[in-house]
C-alpha positions as CSV (number, residue, x, y, z in Angstrom):
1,X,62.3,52.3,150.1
2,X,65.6,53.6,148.2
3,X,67.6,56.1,149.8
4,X,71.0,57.7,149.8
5,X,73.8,58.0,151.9
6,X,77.2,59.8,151.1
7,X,80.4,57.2,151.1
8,X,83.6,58.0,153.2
9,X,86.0,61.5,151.9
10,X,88.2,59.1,150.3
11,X,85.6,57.4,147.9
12,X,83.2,59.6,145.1
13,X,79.5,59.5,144.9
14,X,76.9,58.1,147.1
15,X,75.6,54.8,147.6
16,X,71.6,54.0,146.6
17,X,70.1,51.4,149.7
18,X,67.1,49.7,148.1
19,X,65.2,47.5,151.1
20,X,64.2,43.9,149.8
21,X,61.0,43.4,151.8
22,X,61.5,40.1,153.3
23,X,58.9,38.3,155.9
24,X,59.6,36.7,159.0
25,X,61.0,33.4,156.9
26,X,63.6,35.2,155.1
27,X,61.5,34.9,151.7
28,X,60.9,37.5,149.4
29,X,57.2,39.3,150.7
30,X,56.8,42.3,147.9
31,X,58.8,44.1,144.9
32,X,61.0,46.3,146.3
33,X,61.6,50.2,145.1
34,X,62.8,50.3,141.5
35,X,66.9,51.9,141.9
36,X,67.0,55.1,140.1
37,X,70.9,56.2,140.2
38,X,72.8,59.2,138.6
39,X,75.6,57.4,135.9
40,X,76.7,61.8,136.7
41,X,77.0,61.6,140.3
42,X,79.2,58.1,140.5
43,X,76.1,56.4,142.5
44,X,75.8,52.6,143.0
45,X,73.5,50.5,144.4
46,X,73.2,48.5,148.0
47,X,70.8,45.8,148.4
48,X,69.7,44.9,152.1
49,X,67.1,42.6,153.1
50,X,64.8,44.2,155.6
51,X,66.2,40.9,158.1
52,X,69.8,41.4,158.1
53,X,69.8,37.9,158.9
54,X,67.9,36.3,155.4
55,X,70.0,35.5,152.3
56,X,69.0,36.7,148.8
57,X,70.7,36.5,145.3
58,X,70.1,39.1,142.7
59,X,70.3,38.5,139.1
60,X,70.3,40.9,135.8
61,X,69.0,38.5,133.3
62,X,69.3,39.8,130.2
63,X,71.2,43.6,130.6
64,X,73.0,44.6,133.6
65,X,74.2,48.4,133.9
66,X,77.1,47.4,136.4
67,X,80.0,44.9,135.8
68,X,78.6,42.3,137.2
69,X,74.9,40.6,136.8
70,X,74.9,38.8,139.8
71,X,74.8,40.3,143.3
72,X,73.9,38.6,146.8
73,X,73.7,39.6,150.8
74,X,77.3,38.7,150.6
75,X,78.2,40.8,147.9
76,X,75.4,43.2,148.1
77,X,77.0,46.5,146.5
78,X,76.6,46.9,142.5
79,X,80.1,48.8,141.6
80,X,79.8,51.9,139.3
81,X,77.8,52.2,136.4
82,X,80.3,50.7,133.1
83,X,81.9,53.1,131.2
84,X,79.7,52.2,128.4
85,X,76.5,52.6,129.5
86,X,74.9,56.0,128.7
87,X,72.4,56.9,131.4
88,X,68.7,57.0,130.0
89,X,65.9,58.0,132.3
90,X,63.8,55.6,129.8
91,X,65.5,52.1,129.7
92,X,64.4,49.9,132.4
93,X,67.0,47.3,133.7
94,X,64.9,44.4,135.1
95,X,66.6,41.9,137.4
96,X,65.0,39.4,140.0
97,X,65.4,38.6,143.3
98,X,65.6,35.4,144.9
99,X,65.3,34.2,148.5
100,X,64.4,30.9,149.1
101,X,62.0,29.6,146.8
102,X,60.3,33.2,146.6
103,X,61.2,35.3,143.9
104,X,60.0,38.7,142.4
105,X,61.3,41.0,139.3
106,X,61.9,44.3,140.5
107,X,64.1,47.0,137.8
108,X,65.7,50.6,138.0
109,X,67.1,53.2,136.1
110,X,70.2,54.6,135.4
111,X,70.0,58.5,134.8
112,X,72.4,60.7,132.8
């Protein structure tokens, strides 16, 4: 399940969580919710693993929204959305998530 929480005074816009289902082995057990952040309202993304304690990797294959493509546990937060990148409710940006030997392709969306 995504949700939102509001960062400290001193920061703009809110951070996204999205929850990646894991099962009591740390692995990957289901896709998790697509992101759907507002380019508008300065929101990024936070992956967490339903464990605190399991590892996972996160990769934007082919199109990455963000600066980066690759995200993990131990960088888990996606940065803004770049400068470039107009928000469209209709592009999809697929990555995958890995944990283990598990891995599922979950996406999101980047609004105006």
């Amino acid at each position: 399940m995504a949700t939102t929480s509001t960062l400290t005074s001193s920061e703009m816009g809110t951070v996204v969580t999205v929850i990646i289902p894991v099962d009591k082995n740390g692995q990957v057990d289901r896709e998790p919710e697509p992101f759907r952040i507002f380019k508008g309202l300065h929101q990024q993304v936070l992956w967490k693993a339903s464990d605190s304690k399991a590892e996972f990797n996160i990769e934007f294959e082919e199109e990455s929204p963000f600066e980066y493509k690759q995200f993990s546990n131990l960088e888990p937060y996606s940065g803004l959305v770049r400068r470039e990148v107009l928000g469209d409710k209709g592009k999809y940006y697929k990555y995958t998530v890995r944990t283990g030997k598990k891995s599922i392709d979950p996406g999101g969306v980047v609004n105006p």
